[in-house]
FIKOLFI-481970 format. One record per atom (N, C-alpha, C): x, y, z. Coordinates in pm, whole numbers, padded with zeros to 5 digits, always signed. Each point is the difference from the previous one (the first is absolute). Layout:
BEGIN
XYZ ...
This chain:
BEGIN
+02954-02225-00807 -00131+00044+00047 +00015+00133+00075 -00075+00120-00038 +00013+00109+00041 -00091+00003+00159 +00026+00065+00144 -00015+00022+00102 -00117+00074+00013 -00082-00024+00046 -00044+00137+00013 -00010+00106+00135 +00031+00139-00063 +00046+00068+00101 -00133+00017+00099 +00133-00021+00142 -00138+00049+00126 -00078+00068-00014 -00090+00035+00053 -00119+00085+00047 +00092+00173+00037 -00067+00079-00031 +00061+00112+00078 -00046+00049+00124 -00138-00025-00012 -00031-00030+00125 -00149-00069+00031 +00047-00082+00079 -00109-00127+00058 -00063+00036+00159 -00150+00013-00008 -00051-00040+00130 -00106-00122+00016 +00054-00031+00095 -00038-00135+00056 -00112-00003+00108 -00130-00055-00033 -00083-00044+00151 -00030+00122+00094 -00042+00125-00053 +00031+00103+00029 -00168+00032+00051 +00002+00037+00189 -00139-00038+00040 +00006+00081+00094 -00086+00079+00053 -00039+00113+00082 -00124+00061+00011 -00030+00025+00152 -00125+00097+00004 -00022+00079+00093 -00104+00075+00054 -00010+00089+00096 +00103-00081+00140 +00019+00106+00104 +00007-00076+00146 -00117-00022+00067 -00081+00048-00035 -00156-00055+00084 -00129-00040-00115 +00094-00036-00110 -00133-00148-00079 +00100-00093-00036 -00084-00122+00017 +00076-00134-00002 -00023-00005-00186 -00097+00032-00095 +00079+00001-00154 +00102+00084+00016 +00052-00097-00112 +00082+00085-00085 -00039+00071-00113 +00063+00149-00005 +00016+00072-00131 +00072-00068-00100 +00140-00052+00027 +00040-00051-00146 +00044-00179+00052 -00087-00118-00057 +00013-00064+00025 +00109-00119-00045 +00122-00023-00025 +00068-00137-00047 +00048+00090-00199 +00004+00108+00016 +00030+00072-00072 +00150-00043-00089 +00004-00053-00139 +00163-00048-00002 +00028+00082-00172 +00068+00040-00014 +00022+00056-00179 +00152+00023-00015 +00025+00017-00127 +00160+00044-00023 -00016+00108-00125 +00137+00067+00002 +00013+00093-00105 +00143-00012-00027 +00016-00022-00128 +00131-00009-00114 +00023+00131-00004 +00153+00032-00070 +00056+00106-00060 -00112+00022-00114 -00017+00149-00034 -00085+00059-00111 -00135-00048-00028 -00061-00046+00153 -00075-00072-00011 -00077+00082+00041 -00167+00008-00039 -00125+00033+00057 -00133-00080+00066 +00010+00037+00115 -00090-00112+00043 -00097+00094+00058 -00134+00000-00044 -00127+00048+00048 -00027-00071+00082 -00052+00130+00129 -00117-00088+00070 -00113+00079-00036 -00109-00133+00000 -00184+00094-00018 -00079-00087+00073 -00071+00089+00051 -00127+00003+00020 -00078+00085+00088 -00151-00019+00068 -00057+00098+00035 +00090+00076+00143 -00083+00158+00022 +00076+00072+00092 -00053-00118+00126 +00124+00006+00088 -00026-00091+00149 +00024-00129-00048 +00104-00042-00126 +00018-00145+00020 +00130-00021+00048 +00055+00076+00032 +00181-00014+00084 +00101+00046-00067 -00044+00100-00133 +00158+00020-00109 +00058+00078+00075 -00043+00127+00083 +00055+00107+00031 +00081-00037+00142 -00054-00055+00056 +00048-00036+00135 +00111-00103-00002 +00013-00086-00129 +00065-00111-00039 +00143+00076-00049 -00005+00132-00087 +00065+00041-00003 +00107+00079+00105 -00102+00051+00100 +00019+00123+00066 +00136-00099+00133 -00088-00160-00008 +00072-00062+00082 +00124-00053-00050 +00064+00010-00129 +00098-00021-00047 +00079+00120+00009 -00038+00145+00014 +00072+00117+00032 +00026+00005+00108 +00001-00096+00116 -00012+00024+00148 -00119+00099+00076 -00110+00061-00095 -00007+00101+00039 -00162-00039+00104 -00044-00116+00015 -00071-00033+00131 +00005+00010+00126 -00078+00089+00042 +00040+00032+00133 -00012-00182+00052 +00096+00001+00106 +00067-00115+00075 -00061-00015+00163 -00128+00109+00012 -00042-00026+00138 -00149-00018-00053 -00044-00003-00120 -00161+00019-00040 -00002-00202-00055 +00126-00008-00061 -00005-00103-00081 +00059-00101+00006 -00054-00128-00015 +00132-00138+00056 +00042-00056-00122 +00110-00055-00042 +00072-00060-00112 -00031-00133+00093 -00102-00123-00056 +00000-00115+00014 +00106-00063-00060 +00088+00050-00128 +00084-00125-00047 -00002+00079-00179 +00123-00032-00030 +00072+00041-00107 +00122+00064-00047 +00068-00045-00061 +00149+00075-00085 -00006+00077-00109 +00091+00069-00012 +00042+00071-00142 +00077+00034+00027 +00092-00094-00169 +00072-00036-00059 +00074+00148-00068 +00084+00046+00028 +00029+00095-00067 +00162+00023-00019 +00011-00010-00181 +00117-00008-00075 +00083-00122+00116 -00059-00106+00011 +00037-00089+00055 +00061-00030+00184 -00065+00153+00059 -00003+00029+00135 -00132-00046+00050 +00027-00106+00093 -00167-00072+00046 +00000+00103+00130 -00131+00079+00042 -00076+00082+00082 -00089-00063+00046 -00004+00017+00118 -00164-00045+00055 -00098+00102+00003 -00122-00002-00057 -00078+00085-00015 -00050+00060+00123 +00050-00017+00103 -00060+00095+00130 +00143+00111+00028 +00067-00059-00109 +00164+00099+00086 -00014+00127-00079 -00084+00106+00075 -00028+00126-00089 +00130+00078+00054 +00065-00039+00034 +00173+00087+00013 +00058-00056-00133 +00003-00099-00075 +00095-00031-00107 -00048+00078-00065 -00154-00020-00023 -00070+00021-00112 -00059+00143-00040 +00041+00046+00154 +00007+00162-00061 +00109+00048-00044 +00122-00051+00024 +00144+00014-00027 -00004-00020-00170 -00062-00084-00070 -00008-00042-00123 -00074+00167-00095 -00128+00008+00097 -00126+00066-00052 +00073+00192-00014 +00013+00027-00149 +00043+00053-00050 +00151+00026-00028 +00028-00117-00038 +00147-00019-00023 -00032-00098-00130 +00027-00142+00038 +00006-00139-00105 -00137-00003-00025 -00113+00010+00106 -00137+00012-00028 -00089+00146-00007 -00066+00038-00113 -00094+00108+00014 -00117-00024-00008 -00092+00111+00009 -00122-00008-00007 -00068+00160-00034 -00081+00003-00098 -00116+00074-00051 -00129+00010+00071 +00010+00108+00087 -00180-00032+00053 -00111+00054-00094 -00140-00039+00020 -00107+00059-00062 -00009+00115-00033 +00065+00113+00112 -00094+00113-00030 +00113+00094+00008 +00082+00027-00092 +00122+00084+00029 -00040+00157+00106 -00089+00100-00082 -00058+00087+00098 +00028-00018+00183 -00080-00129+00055 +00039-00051+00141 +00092-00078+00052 +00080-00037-00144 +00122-00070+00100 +00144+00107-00007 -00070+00093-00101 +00156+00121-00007 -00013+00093+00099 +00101+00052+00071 -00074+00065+00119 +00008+00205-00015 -00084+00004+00015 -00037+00119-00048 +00086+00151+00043 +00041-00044+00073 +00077+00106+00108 +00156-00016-00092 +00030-00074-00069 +00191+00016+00005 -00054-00036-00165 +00136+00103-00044 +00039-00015-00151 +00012-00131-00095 -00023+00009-00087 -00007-00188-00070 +00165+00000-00012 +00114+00126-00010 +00150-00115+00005 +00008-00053+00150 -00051+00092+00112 +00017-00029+00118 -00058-00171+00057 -00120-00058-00087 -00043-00075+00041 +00080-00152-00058 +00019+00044-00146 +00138-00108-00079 +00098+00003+00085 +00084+00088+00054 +00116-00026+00021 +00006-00065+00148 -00104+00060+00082 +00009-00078+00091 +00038-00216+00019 -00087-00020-00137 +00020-00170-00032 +00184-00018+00010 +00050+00094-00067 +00145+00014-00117 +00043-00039+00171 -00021+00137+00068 +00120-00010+00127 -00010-00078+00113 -00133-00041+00012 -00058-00128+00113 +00077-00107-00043 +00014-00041-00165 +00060-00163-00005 +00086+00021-00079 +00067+00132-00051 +00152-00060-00043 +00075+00118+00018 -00020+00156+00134 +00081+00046+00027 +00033+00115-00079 +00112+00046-00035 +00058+00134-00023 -00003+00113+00017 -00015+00098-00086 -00030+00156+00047 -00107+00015-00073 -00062+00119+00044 -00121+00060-00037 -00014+00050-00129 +00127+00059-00085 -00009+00005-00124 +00007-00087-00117 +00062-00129+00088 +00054-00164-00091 -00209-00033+00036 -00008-00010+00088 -00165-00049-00024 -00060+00089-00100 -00004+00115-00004 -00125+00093-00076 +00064-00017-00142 +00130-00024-00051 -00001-00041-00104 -00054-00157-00047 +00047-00090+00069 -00105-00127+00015 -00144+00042-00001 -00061+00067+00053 -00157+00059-00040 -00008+00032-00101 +00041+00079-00041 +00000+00107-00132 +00041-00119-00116 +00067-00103-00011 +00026-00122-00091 -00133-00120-00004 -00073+00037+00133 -00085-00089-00013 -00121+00044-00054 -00008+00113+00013 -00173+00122-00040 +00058+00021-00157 +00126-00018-00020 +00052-00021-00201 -00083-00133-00021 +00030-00093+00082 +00004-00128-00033 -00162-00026-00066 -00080+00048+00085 -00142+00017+00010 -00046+00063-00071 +00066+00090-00081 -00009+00083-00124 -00132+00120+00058 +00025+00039+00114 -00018+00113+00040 +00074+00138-00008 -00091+00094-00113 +00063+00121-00071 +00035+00109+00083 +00138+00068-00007 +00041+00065+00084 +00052-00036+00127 +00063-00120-00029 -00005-00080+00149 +00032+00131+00158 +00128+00017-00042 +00073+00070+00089 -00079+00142+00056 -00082+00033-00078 -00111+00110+00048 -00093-00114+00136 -00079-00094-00055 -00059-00101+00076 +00050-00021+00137 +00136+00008-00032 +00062-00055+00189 -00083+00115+00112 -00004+00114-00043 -00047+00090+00073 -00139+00016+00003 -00065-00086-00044 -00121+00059+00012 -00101-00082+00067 -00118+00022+00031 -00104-00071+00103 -00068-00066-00104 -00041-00162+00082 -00077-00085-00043 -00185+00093-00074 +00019+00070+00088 -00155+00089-00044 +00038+00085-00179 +00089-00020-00030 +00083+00105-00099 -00031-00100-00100 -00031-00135+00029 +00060-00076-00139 -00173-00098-00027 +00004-00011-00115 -00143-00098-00080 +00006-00122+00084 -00092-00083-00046 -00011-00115+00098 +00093-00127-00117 +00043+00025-00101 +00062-00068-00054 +00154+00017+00017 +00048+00137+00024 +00093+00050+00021 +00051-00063+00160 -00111+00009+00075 +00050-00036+00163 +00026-00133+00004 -00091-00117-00123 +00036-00129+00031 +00137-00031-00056 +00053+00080-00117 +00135-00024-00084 +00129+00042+00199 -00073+00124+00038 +00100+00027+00149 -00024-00146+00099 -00099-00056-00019 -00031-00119+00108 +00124-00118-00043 -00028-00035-00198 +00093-00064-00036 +00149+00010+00069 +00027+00137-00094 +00151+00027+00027 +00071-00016+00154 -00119+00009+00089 +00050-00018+00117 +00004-00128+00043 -00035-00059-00053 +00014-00134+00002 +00103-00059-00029 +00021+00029-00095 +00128-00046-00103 +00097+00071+00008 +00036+00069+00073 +00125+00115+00045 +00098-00112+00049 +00018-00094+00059 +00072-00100-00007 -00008-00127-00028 -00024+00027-00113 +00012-00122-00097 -00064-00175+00046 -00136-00001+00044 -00022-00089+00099 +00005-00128-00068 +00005-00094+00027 -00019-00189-00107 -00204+00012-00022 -00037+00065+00099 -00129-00075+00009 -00136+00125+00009 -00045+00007-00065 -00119+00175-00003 -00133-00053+00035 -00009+00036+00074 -00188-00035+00037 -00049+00124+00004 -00087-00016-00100 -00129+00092-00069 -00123-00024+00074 -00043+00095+00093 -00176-00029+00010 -00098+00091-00036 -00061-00065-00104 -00106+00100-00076 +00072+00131-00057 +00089-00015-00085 +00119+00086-00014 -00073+00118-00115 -00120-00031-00037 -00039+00055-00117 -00169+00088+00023 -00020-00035+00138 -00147+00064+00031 -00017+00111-00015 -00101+00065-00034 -00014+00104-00035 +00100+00077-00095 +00045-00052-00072 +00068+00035-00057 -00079+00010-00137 -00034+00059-00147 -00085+00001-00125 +00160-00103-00048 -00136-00096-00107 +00101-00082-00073 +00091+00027-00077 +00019+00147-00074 +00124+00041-00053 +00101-00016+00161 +00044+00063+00097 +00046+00003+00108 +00055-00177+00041 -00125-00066-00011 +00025-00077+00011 +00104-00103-00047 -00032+00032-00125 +00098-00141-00130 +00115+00073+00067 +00035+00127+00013 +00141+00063-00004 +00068-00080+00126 -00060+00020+00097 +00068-00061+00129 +00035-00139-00033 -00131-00093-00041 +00062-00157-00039 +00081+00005-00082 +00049+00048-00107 +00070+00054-00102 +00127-00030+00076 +00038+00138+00082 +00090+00018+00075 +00065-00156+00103 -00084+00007+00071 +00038-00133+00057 +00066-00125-00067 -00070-00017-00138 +00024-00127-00101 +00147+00039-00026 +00045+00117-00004 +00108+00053-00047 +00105+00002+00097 +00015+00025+00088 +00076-00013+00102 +00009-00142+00048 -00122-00079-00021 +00076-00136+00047 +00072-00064-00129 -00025+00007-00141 +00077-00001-00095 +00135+00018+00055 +00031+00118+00013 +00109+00071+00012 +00117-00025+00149 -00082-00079+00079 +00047-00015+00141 +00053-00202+00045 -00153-00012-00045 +00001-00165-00003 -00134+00012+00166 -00007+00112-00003 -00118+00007+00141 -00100-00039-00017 -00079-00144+00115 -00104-00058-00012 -00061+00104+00101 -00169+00030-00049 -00105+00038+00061 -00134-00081+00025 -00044+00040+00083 -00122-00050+00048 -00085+00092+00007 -00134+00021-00057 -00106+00119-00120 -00126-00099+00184 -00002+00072+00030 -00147-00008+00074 -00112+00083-00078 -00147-00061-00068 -00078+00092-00041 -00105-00090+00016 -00171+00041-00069 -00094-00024-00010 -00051-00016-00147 +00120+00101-00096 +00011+00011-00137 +00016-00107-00073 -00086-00047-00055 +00034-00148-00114 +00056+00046-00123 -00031+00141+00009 +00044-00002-00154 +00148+00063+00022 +00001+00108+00093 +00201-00021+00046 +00073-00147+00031 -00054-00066+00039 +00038-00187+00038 +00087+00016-00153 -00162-00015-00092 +00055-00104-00140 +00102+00052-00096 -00017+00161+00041 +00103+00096-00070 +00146-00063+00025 +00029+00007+00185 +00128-00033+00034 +00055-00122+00068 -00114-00095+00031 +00052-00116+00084 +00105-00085-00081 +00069-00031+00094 +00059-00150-00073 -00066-00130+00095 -00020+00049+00110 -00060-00168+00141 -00123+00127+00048 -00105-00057+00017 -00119+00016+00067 -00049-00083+00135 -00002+00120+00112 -00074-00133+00115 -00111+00092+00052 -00089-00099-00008 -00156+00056+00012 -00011+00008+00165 -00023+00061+00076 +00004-00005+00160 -00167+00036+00073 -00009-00091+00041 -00158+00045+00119 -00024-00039+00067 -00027+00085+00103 -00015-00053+00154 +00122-00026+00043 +00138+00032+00002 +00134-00027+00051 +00038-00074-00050 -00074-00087-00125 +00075-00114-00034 +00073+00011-00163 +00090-00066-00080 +00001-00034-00138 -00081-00077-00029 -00086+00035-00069 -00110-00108-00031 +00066-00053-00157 +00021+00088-00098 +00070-00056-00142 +00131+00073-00010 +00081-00015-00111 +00141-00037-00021 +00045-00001-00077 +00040+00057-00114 +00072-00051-00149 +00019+00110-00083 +00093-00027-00081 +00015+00106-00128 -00131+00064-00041 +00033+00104-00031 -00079+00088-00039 -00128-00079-00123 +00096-00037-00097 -00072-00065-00148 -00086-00139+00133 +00012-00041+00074 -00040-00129+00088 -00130+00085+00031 +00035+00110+00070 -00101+00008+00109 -00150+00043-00059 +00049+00059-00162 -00112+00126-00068 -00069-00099-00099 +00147-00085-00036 -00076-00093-00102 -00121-00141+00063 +00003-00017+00108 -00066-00136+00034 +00036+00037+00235 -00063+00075-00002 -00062+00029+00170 -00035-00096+00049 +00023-00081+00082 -00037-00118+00075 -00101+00050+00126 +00056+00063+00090 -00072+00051+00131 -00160+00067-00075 -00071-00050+00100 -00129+00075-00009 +00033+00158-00010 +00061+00037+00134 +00039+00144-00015 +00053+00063-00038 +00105-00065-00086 +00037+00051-00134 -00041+00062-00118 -00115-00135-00034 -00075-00030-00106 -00125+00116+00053 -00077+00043+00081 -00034+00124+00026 +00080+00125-00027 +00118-00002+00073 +00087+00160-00024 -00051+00046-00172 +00053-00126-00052 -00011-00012-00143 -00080+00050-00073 -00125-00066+00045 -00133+00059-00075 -00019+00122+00033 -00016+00052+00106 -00013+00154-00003 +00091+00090-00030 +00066-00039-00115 +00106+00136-00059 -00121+00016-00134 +00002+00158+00007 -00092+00025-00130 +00007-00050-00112 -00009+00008-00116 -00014-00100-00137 +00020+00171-00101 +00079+00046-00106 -00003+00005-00077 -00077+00014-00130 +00005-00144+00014 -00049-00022-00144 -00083-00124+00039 -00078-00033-00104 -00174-00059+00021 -00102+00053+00071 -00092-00084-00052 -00118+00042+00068 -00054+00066+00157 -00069+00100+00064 -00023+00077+00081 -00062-00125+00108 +00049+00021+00100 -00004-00084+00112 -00009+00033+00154 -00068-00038+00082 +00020+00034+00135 +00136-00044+00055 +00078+00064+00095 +00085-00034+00054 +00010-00144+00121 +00075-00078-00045 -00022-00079+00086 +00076+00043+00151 -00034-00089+00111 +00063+00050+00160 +00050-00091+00036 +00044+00002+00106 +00069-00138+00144 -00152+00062+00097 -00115-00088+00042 -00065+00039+00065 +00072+00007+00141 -00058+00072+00102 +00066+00006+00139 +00126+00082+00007 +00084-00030+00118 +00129+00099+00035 +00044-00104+00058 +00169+00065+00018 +00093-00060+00024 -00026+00012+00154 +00036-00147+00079 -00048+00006+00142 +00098+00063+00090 -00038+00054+00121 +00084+00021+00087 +00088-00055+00058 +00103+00074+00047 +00108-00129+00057 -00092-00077+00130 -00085+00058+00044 -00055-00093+00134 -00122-00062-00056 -00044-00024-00135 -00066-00027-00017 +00008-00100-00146 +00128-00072-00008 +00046-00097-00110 -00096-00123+00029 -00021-00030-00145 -00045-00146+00047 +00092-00122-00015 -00075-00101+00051 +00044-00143+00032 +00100-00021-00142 +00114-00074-00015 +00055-00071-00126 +00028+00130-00058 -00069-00032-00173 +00060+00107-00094 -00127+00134+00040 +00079+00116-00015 -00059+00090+00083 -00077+00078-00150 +00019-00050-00118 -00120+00059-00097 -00083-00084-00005 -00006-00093+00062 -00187-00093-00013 -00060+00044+00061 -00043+00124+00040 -00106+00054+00065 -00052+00138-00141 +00092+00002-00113 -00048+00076-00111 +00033-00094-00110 -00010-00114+00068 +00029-00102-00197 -00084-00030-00030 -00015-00041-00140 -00139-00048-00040 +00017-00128-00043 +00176-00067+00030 -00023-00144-00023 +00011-00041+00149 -00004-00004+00114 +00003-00015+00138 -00054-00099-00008 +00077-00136+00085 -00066-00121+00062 +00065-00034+00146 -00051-00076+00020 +00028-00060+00153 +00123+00016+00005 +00080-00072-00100 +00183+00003+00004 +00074+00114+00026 -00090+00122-00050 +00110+00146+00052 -00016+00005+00109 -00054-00097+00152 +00015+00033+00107 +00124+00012+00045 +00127-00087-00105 +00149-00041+00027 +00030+00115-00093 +00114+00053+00052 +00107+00104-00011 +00097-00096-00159 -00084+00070-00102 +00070-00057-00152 +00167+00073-00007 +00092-00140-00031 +00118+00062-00052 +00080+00006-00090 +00036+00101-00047 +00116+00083-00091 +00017-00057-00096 -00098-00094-00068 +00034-00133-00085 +00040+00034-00163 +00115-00070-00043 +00035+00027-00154 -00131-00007-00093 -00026+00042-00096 -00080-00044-00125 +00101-00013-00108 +00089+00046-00067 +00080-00031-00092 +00115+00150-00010 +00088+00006-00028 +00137+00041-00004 +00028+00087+00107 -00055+00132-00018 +00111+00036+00129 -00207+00043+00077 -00107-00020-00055 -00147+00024+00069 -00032-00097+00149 -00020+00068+00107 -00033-00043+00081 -00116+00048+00076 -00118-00065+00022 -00117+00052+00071 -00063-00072+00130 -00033+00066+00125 -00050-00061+00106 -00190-00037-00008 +00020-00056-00093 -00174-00057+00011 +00014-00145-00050 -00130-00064+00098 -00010-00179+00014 -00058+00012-00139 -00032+00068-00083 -00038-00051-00142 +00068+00033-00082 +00105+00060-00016 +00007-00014-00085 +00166-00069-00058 -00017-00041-00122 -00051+00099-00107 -00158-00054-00049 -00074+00144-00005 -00133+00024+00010 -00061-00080-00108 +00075+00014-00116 -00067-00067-00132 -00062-00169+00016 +00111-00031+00084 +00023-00171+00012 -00123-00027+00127 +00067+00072+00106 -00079-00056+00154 -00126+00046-00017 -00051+00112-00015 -00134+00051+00009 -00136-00098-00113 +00053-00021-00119 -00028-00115-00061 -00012-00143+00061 +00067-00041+00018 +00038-00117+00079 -00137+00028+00109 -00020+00068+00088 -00067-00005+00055 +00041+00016+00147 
């Protein structure tokens, strides 16, 4: 009987929020990611992907924000999610990250080799010419033309497709286990686009590197997911392989995301919505915190629904479902 290999990396129960509101932003939060694995998170802006992430980079400020409780698991090193000394120690080394908006996270004042190499010599040392060749291998890697011209030149110098391939490479300048992407493709035109996912698919091919794709994009999801977790209001509300989550949506708010992706093909149609917004952290409700925009809502979502299997690796936090059976039933 074949084993199956650990997690590459696992977080556990992973719960936090302001220091002066008693919600939480990310509530009982738990997921894993395999080697060459892709795991999306989606859903609307303000449901916890970015911050969920940002708190796995260490990069939460530690006097704004309290870690109620959670681990991560990494390449089999257990962390406590408030120890932002390990976890910045990790954050651009074994772990990277892609922000949204390359333009504002590249900094405008210092050269793009100056800003790579800095990663090279913070976490693994040498001389200044052993790093800028490590740059110059990674802006190849990225299949950015002319690399070695590039080291010298300003973020203002380069396309917005060009600056996210410099966001990549800087990422990946040491070879990390684990890439977190957020909104890695915005504004970007969909030629630009495929290229970067392109790229990524290819390098974890080539590496065995699991990523985690934060977006709003369903149709980047179905292009590249392999595990989908639907997130709102701080919580995982659904769970499962990709073919699970697209083929048969359990969560109400799923089954919304869903409907409002445009249509193709058939007949001309109004767009369907999720009526309402995602609530404030001081302003969550009682139990499951989408029965205040569901349209199957009963007395029972006053209790906090959990993480419950539906069949193979699909798991969804709602008292009905699966919807087909309970909602029938009555």
């Amino acid at each position: 009987m074949t084993e199956t290999a650990p997690p590459l990396l696992e977080i556990e129960g992973l719960t936090f929020g302001f220091r002066n509101q008693s919600a939480n932003l990310v509530d009982g939060v738990s997921l894993t990611l395999g080697r060459n694995e892709t795991l999306c998170i989606v859903g609307e802006s303000g449901c916890g992907k970015s911050v969920t992430a940002l708190s796995l980079m260490g990069l939460l400020p530690p006097d704004a924000v309290r870690i109620d409780s959670g681990t991560v698991t990494f390449e089999g090193e257990t962390i406590d999610a408030g120890d932002f000394a390990r976890l910045s120690r990790l954050r651009g080394d074994r772990m990277a990250m892609i922000f949204q908006e390359p333009m504002t996270s590249l900094n405008p004042a210092f050269r793009i080799g100056n800003q790579i190499t800095e990663a090279v010599r913070h976490h693994r040392g040498g001389t200044e010419a052993e790093a800028r060749e490590r740059a110059l291998e990674a802006l190849e890697k990225v299949g950015i033309p002319a690399a070695r011209q590039r080291l010298d030149e300003y973020p203002h110098q380069l396309s917005g497709g060009m600056r996210q391939r410099v966001m990549i490479a800087m990422a990946l300048v040491n070879d990390p286990s684990v890439l977190i992407a957020d909104e890695p493709t915005t504004a970007l035109d969909v030629t630009v686009q495929a290229q970067i996912l392109d790229l990524i698919a290819d390098l974890q091919t080539r590496s065995g590197m699991g990523a985690i794709l934060i977006t709003h994009d369903l149709g980047v999801v179905a292009q590249v997911a392999t595990r989908v977790a639907v997130m709102y209001a701080g919580r995982i509300v659904e769970i499962g392989t990709a073919q699970e989550i697209f083929e048969d949506p359990q969560h109400p708010y799923t089954i919304g995301l869903m409907s409002s992706v445009p249509r193709l093909t058939g007949p001309r149609q109004r767009l369907s919505t999720v009526p309402g917004l995602v609530p404030t952290p001081d302003g969550m409700p009682e139990g499951c915190r989408f029965s205040t925009r569901c349209p199957f809502a009963r007395p029972t979502c006053r209790e906090v629904p959990k993480l419950a299997p539906v069949a193979g690796e699909h798991h969804v936090a709602c008292h009905y479902a699966p919807l087909e059976t309970r909602l029938e039933a009555g």
